[in-house]
C-alpha positions in Angstrom: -16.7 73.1 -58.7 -13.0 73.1 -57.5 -10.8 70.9 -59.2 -7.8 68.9 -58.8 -5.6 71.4 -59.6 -7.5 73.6 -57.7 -6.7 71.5 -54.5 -3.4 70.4 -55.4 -2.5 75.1 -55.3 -4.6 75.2 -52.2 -2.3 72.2 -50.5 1.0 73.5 -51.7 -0.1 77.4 -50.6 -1.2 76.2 -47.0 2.2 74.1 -47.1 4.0 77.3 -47.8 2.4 78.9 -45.5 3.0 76.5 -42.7 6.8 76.3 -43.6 6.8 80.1 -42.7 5.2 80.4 -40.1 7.8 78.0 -38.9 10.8 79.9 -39.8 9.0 82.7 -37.2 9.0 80.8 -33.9 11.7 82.0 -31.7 15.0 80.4 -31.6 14.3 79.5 -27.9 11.6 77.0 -28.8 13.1 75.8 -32.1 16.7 75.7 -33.0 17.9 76.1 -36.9 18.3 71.9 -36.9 14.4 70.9 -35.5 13.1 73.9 -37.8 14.8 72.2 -40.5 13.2 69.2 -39.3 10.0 69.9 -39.0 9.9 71.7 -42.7 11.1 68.1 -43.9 8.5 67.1 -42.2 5.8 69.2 -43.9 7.5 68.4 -47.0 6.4 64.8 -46.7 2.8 65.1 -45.5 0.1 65.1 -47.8 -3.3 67.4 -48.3 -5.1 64.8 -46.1 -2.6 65.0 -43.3 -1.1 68.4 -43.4 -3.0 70.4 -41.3 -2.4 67.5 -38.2 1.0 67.5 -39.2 1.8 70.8 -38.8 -0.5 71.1 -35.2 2.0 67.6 -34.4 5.5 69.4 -35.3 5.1 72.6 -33.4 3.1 71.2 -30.5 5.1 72.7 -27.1 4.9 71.5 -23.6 4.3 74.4 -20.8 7.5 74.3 -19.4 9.3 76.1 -22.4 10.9 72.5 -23.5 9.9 71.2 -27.1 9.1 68.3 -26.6 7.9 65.6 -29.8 4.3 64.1 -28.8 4.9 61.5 -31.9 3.1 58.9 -31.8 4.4 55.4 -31.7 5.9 54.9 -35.2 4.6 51.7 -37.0 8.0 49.5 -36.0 6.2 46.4 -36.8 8.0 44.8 -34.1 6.7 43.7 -30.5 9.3 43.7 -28.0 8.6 41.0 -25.2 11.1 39.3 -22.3 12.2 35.8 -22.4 13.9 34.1 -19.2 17.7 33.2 -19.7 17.4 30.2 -17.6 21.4 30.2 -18.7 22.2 32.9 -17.1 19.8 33.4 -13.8 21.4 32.9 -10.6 19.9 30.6 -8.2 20.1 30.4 -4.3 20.7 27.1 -2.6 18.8 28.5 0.4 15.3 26.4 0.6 13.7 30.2 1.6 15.3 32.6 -0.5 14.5 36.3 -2.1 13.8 36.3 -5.9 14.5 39.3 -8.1 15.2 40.1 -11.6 17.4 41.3 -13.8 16.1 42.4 -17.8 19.1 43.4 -20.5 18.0 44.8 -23.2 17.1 48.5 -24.0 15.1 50.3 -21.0 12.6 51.7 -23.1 11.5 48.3 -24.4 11.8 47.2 -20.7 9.3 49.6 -19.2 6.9 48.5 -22.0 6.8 44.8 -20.7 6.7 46.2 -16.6 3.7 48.5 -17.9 2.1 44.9 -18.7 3.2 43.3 -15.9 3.1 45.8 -12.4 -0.1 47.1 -13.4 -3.1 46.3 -11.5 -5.6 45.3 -14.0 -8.2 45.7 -11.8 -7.3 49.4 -10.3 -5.3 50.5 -12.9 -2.9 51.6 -10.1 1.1 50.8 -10.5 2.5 48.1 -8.6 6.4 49.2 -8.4 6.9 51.3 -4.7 10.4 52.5 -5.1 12.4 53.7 -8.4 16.4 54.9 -8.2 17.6 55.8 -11.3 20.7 56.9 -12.1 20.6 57.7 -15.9 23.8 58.8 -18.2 24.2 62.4 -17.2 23.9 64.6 -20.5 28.2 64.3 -21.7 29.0 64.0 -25.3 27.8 60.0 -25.2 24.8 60.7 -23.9 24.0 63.7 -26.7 23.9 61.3 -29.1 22.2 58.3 -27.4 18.6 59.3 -27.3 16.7 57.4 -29.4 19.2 56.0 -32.2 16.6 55.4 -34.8 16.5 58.9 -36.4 19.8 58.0 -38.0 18.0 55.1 -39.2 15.3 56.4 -41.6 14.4 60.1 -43.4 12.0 62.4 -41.6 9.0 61.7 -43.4 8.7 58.3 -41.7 8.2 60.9 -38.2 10.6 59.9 -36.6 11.9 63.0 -35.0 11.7 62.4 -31.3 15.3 63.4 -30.7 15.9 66.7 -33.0 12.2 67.8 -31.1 14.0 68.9 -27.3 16.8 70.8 -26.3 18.9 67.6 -26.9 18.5 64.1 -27.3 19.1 63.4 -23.2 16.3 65.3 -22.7 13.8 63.8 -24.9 15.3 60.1 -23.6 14.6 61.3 -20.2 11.0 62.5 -21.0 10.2 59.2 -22.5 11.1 57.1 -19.9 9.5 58.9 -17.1 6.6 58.8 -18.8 6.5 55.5 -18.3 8.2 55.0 -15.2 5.3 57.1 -13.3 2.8 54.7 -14.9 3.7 51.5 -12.7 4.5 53.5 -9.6 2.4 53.0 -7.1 0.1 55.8 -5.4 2.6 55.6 -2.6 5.2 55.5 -4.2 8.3 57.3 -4.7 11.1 58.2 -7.4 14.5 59.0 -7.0 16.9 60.5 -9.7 20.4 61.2 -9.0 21.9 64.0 -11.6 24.6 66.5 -11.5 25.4 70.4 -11.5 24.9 70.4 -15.7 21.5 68.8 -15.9 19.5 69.3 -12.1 17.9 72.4 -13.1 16.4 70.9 -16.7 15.4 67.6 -15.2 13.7 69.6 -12.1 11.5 71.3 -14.5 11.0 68.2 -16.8 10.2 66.0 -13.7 7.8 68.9 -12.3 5.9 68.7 -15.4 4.9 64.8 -15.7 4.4 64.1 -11.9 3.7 67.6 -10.5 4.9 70.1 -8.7 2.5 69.0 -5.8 4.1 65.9 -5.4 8.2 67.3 -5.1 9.4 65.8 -2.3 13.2 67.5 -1.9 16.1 67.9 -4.1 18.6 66.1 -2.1 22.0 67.2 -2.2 24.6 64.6 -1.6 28.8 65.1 -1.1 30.0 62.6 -3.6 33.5 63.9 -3.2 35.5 63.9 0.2 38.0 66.0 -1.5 39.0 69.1 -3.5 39.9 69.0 -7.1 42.5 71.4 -7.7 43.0 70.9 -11.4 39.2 72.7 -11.3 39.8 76.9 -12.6 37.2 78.6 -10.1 35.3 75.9 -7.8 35.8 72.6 -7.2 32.4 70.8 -7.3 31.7 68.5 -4.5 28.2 67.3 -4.4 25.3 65.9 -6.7 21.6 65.9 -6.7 19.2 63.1 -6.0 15.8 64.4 -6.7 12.8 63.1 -4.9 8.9 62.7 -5.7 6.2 61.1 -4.8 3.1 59.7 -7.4 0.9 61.1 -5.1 2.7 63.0 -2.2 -0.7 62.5 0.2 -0.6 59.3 0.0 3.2 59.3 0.4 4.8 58.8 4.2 8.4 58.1 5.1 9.3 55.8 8.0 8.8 57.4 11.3 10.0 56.8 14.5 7.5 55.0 17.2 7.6 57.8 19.8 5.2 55.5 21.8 8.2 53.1 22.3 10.9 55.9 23.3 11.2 55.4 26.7 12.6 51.5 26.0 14.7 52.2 23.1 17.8 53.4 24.5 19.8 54.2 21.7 17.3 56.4 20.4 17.6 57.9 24.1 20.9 58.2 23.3 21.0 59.5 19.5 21.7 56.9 17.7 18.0 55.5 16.3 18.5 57.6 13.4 21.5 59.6 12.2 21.8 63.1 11.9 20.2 63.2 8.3 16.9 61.6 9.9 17.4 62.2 13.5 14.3 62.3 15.7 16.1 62.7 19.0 19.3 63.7 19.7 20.4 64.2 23.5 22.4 67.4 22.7 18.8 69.0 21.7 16.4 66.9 24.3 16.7 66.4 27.8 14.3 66.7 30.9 16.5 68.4 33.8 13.5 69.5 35.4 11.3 66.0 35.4 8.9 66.9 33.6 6.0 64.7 33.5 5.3 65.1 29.7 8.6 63.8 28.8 11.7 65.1 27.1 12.4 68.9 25.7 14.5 71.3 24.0 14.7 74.8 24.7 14.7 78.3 22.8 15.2 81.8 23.4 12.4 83.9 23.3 13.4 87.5 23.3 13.2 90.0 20.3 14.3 93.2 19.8 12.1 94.7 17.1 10.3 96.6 19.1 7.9 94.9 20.8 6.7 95.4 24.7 9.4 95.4 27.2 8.3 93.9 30.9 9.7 92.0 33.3 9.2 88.4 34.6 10.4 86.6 37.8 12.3 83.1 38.3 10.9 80.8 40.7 13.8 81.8 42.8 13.1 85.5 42.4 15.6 86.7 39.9 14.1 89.0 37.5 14.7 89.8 33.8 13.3 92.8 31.6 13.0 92.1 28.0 11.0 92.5 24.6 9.5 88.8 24.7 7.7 87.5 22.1 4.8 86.8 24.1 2.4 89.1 25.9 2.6 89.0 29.7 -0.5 87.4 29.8 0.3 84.5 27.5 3.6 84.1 28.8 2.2 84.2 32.7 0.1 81.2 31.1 3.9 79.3 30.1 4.9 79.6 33.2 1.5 78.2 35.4 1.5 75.2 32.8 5.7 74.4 33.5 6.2 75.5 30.1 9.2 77.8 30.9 12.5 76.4 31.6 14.6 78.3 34.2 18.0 76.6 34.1 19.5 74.1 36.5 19.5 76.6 39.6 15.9 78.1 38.2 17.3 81.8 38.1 18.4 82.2 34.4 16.7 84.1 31.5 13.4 81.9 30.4 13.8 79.8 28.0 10.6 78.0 25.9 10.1 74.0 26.0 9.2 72.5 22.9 8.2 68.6 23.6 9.8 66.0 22.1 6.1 63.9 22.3 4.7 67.0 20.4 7.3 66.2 17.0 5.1 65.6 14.3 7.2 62.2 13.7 10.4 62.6 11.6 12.9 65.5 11.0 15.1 65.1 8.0 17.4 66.9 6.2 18.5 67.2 2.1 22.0 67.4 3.1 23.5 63.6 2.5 27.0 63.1 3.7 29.5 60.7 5.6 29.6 62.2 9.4 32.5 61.5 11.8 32.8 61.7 15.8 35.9 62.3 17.1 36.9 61.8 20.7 40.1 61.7 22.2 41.9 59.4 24.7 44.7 61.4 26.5 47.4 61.3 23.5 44.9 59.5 21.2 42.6 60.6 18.9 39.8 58.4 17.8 37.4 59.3 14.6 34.2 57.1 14.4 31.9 56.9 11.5 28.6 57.3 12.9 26.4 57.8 9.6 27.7 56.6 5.5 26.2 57.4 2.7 29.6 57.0 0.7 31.3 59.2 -1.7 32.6 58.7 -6.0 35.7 56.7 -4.3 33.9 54.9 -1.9 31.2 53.3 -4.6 34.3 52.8 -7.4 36.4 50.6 -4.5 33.3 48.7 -3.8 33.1 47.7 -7.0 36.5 47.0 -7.5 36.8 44.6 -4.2 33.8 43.2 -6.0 34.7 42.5 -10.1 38.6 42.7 -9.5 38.7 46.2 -11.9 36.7 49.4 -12.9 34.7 48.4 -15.4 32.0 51.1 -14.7 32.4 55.1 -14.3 31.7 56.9 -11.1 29.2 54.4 -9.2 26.9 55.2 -7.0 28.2 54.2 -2.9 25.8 50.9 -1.5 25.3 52.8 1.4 23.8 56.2 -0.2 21.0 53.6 -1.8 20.6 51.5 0.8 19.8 54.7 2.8 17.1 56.6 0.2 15.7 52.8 0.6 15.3 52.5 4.4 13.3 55.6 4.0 10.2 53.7 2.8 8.2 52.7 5.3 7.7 49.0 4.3 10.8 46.4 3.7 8.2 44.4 1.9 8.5 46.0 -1.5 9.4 46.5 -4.9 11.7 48.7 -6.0 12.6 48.8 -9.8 15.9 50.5 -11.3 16.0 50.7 -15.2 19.4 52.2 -15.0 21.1 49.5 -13.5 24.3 50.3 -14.8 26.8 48.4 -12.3 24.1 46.9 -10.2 24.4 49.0 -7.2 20.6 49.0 -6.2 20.7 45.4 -6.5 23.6 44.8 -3.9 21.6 47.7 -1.9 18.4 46.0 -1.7 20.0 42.1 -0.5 22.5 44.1 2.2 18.9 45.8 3.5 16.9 42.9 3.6 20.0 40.9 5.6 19.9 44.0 7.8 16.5 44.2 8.6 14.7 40.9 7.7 13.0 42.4 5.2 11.0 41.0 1.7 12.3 43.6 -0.8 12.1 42.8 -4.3 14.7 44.3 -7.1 14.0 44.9 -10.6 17.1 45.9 -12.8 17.0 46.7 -16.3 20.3 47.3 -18.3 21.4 47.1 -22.0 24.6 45.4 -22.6 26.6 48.1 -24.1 30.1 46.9 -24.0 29.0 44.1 -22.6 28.5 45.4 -19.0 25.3 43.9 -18.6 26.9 40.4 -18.3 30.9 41.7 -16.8 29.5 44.1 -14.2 25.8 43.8 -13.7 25.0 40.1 -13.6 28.8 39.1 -12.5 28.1 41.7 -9.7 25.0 40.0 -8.5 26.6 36.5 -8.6 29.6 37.3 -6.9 27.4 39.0 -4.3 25.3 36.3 -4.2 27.7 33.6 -3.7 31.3 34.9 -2.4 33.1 34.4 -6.0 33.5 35.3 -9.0 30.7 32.9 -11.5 34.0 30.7 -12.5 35.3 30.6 -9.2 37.7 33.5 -8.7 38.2 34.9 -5.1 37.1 38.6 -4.6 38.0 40.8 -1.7 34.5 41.3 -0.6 32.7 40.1 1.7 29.5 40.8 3.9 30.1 40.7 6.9 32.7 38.2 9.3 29.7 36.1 10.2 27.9 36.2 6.9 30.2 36.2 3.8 27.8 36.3 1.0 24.0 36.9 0.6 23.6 33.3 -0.8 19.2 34.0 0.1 19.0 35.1 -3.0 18.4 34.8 -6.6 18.1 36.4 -9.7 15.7 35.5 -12.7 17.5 37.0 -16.1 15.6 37.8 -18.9 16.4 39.4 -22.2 14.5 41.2 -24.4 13.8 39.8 -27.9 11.7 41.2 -31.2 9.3 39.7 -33.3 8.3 41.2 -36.4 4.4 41.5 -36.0 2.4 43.6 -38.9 -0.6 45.5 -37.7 -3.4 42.8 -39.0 -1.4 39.4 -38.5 -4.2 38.6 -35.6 -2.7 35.0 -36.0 0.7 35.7 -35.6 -0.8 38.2 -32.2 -2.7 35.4 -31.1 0.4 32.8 -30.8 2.6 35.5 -29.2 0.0 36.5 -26.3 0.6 33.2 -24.5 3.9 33.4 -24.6 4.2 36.7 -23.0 1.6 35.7 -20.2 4.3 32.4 -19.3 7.2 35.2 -19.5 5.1 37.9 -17.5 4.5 35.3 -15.0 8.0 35.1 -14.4 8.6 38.6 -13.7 5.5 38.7 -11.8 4.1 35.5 -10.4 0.9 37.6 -9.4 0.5 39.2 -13.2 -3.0 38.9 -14.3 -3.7 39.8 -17.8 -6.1 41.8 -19.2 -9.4 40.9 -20.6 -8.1 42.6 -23.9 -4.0 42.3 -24.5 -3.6 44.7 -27.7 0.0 43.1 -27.9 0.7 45.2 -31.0 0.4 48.5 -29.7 1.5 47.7 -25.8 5.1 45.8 -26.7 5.8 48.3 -29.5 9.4 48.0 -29.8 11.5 51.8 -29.6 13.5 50.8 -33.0 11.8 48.5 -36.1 12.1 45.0 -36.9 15.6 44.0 -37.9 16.0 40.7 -40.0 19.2 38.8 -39.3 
């Protein structure tokens, strides 16, 4: 019969041996500072716990990242969103779009919108568009992550940051976790990032909503000009990468060929620009008349040695070459007015490829402002014919808007108003939980004035330095209503004929914490109708679930704090 000694050198040998066995794995998957860690944390546990303590601390995702799988820690704290009727803008427009705007931490945020734009019914998200446009991984951002570690030793498990390559990392992880949960089947995500990060976040992002479901890696010119204080190359664009929830469910907005022949600017070009350009009369044109419509045209000789023979123009010029088709199949072209001769129909053949035959859109990763020049005898003349906005252009928006730069490097209205448009339905949600200056908000109210459309916004922001109320909300309000929210004058404005986007408003909610311990059902019971009233708010179609386990579903990120 074993004793308690017996046990106790048993427990302390396997925790030996589990401590070494540590000290083996590669320095790849575990620096010196999350080995350190994680022996701390096999320190702490106990011969109940050890052996699912050890399997916890060296669990590894696929992609090569470490990433922790930690439970949610035992916080005692709910974090839920209460209206700042205070603060929320309202429209005096008797039919006006409402949207929303939720300060606080993001991770606390996605927690209530996991409550909220869920379908309790499906189980399917409810949110069809997310931009984000999270703190690129600089010094700051090292060290944000998830600030309670500082907060407590590492046998409360709480080791979420040290557990990944660095604390950005493990923030992002988190949070997209979350994020794909209320996207909708046909929805789709968008994360702008930079040169330092694209190629971690790729893999990351590849690994929680699948490779299936990439979409593109858009690359965007956020700089119209060279910085020559840069040693080697100057760095001019940034990434905006793209996926779907479910990428064959997933369609962008096409263009109505049906309608083509009565929309004369997409005759002419102009229907889309030359990032999604379905027509363009450079490409297509129909010199010949023919009946099935407009064409382009392509070479179709190769010399890799295939057949050389000869084939004859309508007007009896010949031309000997190695054609990529067999006589026979090309004899077939020609029957069927397939093969294009030129205007005089002697030159070398040339394929038709119908414009009715496109498969519905043609669009390209590369995002950037594009010019036309023309000239006018002495006079030269450069048109704008498609923005998507640079650095510069985004920071003097803002600055026409609040009066001063307040915020770092934002993102251009017209680069989000453009990954927008791209959904096929202006009747939407789309959801940003790095709202940072407010960017999307602006984008979606300029889009809906455009286009008539119903979009929804849903901005989340802390208010770090206060920018929550300076830049996002002031942003919003001065958008909203042509001045400043005490009346100052701003340089911005709409449009000539429409100033402001007064059909508008904004609901503002913060985020507050209740201290709730795991068995205080009566303390649960008087929160749960509160958060229904507040989650009506957000979303007057909410439903709530037969069973609300508020506990475990508003978990704060950090512990209860008494004031």
């Amino acid at each position: 019969m074993m004793t308690i000694n017996d046990n106790k050198l048993i427990f302390e040998q396997k925790k030996k041996q589990f401590i070494e066995r540590i000290d083996l794995i590669a320095k790849e998957s575990f620096n010196n500072e999350q080995k350190e860690t994680a022996k701390q944390i096999i320190e702490s546990a106990n011969e109940n716990n050890i052996d699912a303590v050890y399997q916890l601390v060296t669990q590894r995702v696929k992609t090569g990242f470490v990433f922790d799988a930690a439970p949610e820690v035992n916080h005692n704290c709910v974090a839920l969103i209460s209206e700042n009727e205070s603060l929320s803008i309202t429209s005096t427009e008797a039919v006006h779009n409402e949207h929303s705007l939720i300060i606080g931490e993001n991770y606390d945020t996605l927690k209530n919108l996991l409550c909220t734009y869920i379908n309790p019914s499906t189980g399917e998200g409810m949110i069809d568009i997310i931009y984000i446009d999270p703190p690129y991984n600089t010094e700051s951002a090292k060290k944000d992550g998830n600030d309670y570690k500082e907060e407590v030793e590492a046998a409360k498990f709480v080791y979420r940051d040290k557990y990944t390559r660095d604390g950005w990392l493990n923030m992002m992880n988190e949070r997209l976790k979350l994020a794909k949960k209320i996207l909708s089947n046909r929805g789709v995500i968008y994360i702008s990032i930079d040169d330092g990060e694209q190629g971690y976040l790729k893999v990351l992002c590849d690994e929680i909503f699948g490779e299936k479901n990439f979409i593109a890696n858009l690359i965007w010119k956020c700089r119209s000009s060279l910085y020559y204080t840069e040693p080697l190359i100057s760095i001019q664009t940034e990434y905006i990468l793209a996926y779907a929830k479910d990428k064959s469910k997933f369609s962008l907005k096409t263009f109505d060929k049906d309608n083509i022949d009565g929309d004369e600017k997409a005759l002419e070009g102009f229907f889309f620009n030359r990032v999604k350009k379905l027509y363009d009369d450079e490409d297509y044109s129909n010199n010949d008349n023919d009946p099935r419509g407009p064409y382009k045209t392509s070479g179709k000789v190769r010399n890799d040695g295939r057949p050389i023979y000869t084939v004859t123009s309508p007007t009896g010029v010949q031309h000997t070459a190695a054609w990529v088709y067999s006589p026979e199949v090309f004899q077939q072209l020609i029957d069927d007015n397939q093969i294009y001769w030129g205007v005089d129909g002697s030159a070398q053949p040339r394929k038709k490829s119908y414009f009715k035959d496109y498969i519905g859109k043609v669009s390209s990763n590369l995002l950037y402002d594009e010019f036309v020049i023309t000239k006018n005898g002495d006079k030269t003349k450069k048109e704008k014919i498609f923005e998507v906005g640079t650095t510069e252009s985004g920071t003097k928006e803002l600055k026409d808007i609040v009066g001063e730069n307040k915020f770092p490097y934002p993102k251009p209205v017209e680069l989000i108003k453009y990954l927008i448009s791209l959904y096929p339905v202006n009747d939407c949600t789309v959801l940003d939980f790095f709202a940072g200056s407010g960017t999307t908000g602006q984008s979606v109210m300029e889009l809906n004035e455009e286009d008539g459309g119903k979009r929804k916004f849903i901005l989340t922001t802390n208010n770090e330095n206060n920018i929550a109320n300076d830049v996002t909300l002031e942003r919003l309000f001065r958008v909203i209503h042509g001045k400043g929210s005490k009346g100052e004058h701003i340089s911005w404005k709409y449009s000539n004929t429409v100033p402001s986007l007064i059909n508008n408003s904004v609901r503002v909610f913060d985020v507050e914490y209740h201290e709730l311990q795991l068995y205080d059902f009566e303390k649960a019971n008087k929160l749960i109708p509160i958060a229904e009233i507040q989650f009506k708010k957000l979303n007057p179609n909410y439903k709530i679930k037969d069973r609300f386990d508020i506990y475990n579903e508003l978990a704060a990120l950090n512990p209860y704090k008494k004031v």
